[in-house]
GUDOFI-592237 format. One record per residue (C-alpha): residue number from 1; residue in three letters; x, y, z. Coordinates in Angstrom, 3 decimals, m for minus. Example, Ala and Ser with C-alpha at 12.3 -4.5 7.8 and 13.67 -1.06 7.14 Angstrom:
<votors>
tido;fike;xx;yy;zz
1;ALA;12.300;m4.500;7.800
2;SER;13.670;m1.060;7.140
</votors>
This chain:
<votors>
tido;fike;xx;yy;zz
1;UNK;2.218;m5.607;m3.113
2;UNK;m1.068;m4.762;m4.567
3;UNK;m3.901;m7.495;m3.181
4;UNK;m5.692;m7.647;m6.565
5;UNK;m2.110;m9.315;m8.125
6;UNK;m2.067;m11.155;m4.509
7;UNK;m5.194;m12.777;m4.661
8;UNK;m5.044;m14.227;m8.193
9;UNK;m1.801;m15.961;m7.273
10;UNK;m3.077;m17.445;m4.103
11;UNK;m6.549;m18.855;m5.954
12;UNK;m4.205;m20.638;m8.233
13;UNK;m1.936;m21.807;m5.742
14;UNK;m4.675;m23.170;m3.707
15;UNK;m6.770;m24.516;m7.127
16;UNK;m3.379;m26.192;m8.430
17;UNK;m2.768;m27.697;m4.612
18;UNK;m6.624;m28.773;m4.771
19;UNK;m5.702;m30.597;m7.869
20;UNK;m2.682;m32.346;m6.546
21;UNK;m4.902;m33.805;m3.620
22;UNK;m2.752;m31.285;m1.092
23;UNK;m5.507;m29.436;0.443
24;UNK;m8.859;m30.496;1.224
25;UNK;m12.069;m28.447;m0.155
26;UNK;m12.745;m27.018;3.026
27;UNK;m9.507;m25.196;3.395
28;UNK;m10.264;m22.981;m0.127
29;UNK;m13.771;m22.793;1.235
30;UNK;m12.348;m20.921;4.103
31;UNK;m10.114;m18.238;2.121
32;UNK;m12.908;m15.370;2.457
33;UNK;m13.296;m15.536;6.056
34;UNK;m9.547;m15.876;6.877
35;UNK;m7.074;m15.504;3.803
36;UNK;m5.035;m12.315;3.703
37;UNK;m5.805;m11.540;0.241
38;UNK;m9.147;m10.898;1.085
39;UNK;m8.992;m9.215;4.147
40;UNK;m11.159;m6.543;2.025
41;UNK;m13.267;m8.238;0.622
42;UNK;m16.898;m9.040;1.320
43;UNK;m17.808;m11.095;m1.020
44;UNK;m16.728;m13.188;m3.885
45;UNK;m18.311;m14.509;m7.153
46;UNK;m17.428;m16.861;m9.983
47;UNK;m19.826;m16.204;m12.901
48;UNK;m20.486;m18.767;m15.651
49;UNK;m22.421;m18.054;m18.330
50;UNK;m25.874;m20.685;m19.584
51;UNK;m24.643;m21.898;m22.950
52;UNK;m25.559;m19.561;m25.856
53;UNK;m27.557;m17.196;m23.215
54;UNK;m24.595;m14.537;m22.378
55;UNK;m26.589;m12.464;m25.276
56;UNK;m29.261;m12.013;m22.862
57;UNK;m27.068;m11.875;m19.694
58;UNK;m28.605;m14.910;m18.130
59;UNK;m25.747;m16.493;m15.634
60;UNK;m25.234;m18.438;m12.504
61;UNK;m22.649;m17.420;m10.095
62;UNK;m20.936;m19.886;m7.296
63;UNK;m20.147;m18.114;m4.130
64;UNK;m17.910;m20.767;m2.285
65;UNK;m14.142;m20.895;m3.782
66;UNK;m13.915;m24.368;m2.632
67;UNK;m17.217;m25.074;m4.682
68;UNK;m15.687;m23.231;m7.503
69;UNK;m12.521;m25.618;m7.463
70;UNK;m14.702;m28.480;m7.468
71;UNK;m16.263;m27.759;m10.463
72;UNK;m13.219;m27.381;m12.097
73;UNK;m11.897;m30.671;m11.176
74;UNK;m14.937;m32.247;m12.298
75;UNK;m14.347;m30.564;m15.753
76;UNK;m10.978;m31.778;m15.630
77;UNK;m9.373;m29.056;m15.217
78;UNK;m5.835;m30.161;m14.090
79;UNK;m3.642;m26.906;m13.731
80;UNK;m4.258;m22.988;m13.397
81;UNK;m1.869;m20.655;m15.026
82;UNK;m1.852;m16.943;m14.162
83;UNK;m1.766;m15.301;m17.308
84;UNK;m2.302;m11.848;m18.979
85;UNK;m5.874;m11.080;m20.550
86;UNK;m4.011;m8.217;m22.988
87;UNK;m0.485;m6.883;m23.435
88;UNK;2.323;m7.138;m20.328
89;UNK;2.441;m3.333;m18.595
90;UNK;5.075;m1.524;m20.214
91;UNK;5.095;1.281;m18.291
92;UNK;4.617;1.795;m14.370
93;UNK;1.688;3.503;m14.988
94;UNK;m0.057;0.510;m16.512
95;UNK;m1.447;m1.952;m13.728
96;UNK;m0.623;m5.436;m13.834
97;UNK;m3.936;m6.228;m11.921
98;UNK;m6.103;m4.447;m14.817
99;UNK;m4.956;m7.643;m16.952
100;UNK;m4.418;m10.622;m15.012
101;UNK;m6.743;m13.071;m15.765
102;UNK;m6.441;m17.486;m14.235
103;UNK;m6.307;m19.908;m17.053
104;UNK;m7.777;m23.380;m16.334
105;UNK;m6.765;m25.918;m18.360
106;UNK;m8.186;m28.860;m19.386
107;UNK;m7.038;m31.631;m21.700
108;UNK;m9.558;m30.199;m24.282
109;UNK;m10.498;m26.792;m23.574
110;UNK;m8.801;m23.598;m21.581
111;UNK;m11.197;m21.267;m19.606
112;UNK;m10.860;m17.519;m18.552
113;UNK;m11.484;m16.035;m15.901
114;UNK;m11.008;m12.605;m15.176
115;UNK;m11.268;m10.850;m12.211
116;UNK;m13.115;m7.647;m11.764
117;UNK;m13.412;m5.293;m8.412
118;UNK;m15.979;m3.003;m7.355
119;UNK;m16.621;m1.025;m4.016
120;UNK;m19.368;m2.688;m1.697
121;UNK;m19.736;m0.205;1.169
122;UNK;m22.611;m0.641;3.647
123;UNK;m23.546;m0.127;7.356
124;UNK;m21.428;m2.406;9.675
125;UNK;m18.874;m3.390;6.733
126;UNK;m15.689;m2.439;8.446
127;UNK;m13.004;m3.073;6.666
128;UNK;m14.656;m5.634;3.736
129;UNK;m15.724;m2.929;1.075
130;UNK;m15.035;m4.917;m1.762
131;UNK;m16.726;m7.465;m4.184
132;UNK;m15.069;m9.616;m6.214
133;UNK;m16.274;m11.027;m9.175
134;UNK;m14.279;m14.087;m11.777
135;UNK;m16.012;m13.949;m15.052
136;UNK;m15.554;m16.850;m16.978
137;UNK;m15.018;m16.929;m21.098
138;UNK;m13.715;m19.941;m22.983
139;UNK;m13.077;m17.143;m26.118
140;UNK;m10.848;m14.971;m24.862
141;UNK;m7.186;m15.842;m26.048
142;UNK;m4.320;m15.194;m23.250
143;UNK;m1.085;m13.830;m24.172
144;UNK;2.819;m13.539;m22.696
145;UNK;4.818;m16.282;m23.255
146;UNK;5.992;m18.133;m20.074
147;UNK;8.956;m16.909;m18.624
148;UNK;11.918;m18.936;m16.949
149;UNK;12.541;m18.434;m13.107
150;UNK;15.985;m18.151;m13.594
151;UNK;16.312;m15.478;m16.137
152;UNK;13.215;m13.546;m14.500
153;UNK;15.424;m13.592;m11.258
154;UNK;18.164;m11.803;m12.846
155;UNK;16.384;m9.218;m14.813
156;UNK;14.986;m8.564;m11.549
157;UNK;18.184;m8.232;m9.594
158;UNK;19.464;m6.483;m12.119
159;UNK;16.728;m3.984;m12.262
160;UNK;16.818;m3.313;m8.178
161;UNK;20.540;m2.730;m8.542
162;UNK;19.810;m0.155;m11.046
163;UNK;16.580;1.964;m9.031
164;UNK;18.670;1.378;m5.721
165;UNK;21.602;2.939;m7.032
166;UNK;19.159;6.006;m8.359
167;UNK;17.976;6.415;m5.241
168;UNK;20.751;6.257;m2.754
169;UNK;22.396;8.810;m5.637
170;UNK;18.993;11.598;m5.186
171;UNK;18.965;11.146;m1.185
172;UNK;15.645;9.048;m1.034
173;UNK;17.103;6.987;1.624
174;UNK;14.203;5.106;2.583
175;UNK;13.647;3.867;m0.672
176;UNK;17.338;2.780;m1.317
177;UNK;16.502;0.824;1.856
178;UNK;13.772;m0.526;m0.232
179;UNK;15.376;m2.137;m2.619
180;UNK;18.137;m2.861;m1.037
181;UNK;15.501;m5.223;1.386
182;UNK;14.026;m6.684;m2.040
183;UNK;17.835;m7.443;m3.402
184;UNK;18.272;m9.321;m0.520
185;UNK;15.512;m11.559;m0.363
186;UNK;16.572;m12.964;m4.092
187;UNK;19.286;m14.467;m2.038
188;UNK;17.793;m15.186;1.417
189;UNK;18.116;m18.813;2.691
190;UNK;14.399;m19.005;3.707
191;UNK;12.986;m15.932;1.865
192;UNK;9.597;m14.997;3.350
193;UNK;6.574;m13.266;1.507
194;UNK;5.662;m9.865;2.669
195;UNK;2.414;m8.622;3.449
196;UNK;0.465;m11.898;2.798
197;UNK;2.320;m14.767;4.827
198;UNK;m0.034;m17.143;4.083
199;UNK;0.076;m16.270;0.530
200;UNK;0.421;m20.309;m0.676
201;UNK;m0.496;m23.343;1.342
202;UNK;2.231;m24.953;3.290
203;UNK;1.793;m28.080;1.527
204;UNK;2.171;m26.862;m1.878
205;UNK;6.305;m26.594;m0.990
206;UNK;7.480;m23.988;m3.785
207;UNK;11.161;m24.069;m4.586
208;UNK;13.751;m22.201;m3.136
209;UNK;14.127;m20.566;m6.047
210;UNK;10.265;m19.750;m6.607
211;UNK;9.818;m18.429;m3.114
212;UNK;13.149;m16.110;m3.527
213;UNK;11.790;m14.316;m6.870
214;UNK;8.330;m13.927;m4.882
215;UNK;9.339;m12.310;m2.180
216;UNK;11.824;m9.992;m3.987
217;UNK;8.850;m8.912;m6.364
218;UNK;6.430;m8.304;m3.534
219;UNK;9.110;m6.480;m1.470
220;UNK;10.638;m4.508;m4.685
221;UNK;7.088;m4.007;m5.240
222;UNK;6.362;m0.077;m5.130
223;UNK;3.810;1.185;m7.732
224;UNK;0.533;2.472;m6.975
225;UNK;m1.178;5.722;m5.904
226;UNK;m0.152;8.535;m3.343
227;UNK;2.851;7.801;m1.556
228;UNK;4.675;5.276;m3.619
229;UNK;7.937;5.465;m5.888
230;UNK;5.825;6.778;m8.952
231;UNK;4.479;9.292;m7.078
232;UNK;7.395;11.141;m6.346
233;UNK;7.263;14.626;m7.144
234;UNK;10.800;15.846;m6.172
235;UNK;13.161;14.697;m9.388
236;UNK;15.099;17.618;m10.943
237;UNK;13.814;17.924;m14.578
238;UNK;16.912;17.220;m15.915
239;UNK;16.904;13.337;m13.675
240;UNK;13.530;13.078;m14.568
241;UNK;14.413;10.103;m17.348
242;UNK;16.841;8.485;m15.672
243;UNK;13.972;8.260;m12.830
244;UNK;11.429;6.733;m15.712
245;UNK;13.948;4.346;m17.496
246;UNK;15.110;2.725;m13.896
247;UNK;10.921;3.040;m12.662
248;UNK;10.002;1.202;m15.594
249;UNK;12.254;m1.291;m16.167
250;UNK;11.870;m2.320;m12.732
251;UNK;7.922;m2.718;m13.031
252;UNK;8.755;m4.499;m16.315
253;UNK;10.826;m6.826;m14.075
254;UNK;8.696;m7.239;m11.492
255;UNK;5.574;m8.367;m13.431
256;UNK;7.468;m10.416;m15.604
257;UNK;9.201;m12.140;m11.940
258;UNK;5.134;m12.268;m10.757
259;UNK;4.078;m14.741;m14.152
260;UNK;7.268;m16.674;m14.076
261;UNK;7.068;m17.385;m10.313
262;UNK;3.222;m18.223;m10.377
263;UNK;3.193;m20.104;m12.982
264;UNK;6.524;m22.272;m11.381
265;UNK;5.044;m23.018;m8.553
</votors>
């Protein structure tokens, strides 16, 4: 699963379990040093803009998530959605992570904020070469409707039966393996999240349902660069659609299992 998509979903899980009174401040404070989704990443920003001053690019930025979260509550914010800052992928080559944006909502007003990534390397960085920054707008409209769990489950089964069946049919074992792992996970009796275990705080108690359609989008999960389904290279020309319609429909299910799951949590 990409970490951008990863890391939006576990700031609102931990913002919406802040709000609930289900994790202390401290805990969210402590998601930089320790939290899988930024294993990466040195640094994190929230940036609010002064009033009318965003024309001259004056702005304050808070550096502590758990800081960030208490602002928000003392707005009044009371729930974060993870929505979509333009239109829903439709293709596998559109990213997901290029348009996710975290709504907080208020009883009177909705805020933005939008995540953007940059490369941060310097001497004795290890692994944390990236800097994260949440830009806040209360302008920008969000889009994509909200989507049931139920029918965002099926589309997704429906969609892994479909790839799984094009891959077992063009010998790319591994990845009918793949899916066939993801498939299985919709219907797993305590379905676990790949890659990012502590994706959610324990106290936040998803549903069965909610925790199956996450882990069989993170496991079904296999866009990206070198080395991933949409990089293969070997399709006859004549299978070459087949391979786009099954690629694409299940990225279409995927993201669509991502916003319904999130925001059901």
């Amino acid at each position: 699963m990409n970490t951008k998509i990863a890391q939006a979903i576990s700031l609102q899980g931990f913002g919406n379990a802040l709000f609930r009174g289900m994790v202390p401040r401290e805990m969210a404070s402590r998601m930089v040093a320790a939290h899988s989704t930024f294993k990466n990443v040195k640094g994190v920003s929230f940036v609010r803009y002064r009033g009318n001053w965003r024309v001259l690019g004056r702005s304050f930025a808070i550096h502590d998530i758990g800081e960030w979260l208490t602002i928000l509550t003392d707005r009044g914010t009371n729930e974060i959605k993870l929505r979509i800052c333009a239109g829903l992928p439709a293709v596998a080559s559109e990213y997901l992570d290029r348009v996710l944006c975290l709504e907080a909502k208020t009883r009177e007003s909705v805020q933005i904020w939008r995540p953007s990534w940059r490369l941060a390397r310097s001497p004795g960085s290890n692994e944390r070469i990236w800097e994260v920054d949440y830009q806040e707008s209360s302008q920008e409209q969000t889009t994509v409707p909200e989507f049931q769990v139920d029918q965002a489950t099926r589309n997704l089964q429906e969609a892994l039966e479909k790839i799984k069946a094009f891959a077992v049919t063009h010998n790319l074992d591994a990845w009918g393996e793949r899916f066939s792992a993801a498939l299985a996970s919709i219907s797993d009796s305590d379905p676990i999240i790949p890659y990012f275990p502590d994706l959610l705080p324990e106290t936040l108690h998803p549903t069965l349902a909610v925790r199956r359609l996450l882990s069989g989008a993170f496991t079904g999960w296999v866009f990206g660069g070198m080395g991933t389904w949409n990089d293969i290279a070997t399709i006859d020309e004549i299978d070459k659609l087949d391979y786009q319609v099954v690629t694409n429909e299940l990225h279409t299910a995927i993201c669509r299992a991502i916003l319904a799951a999130a925001n059901n949590i």
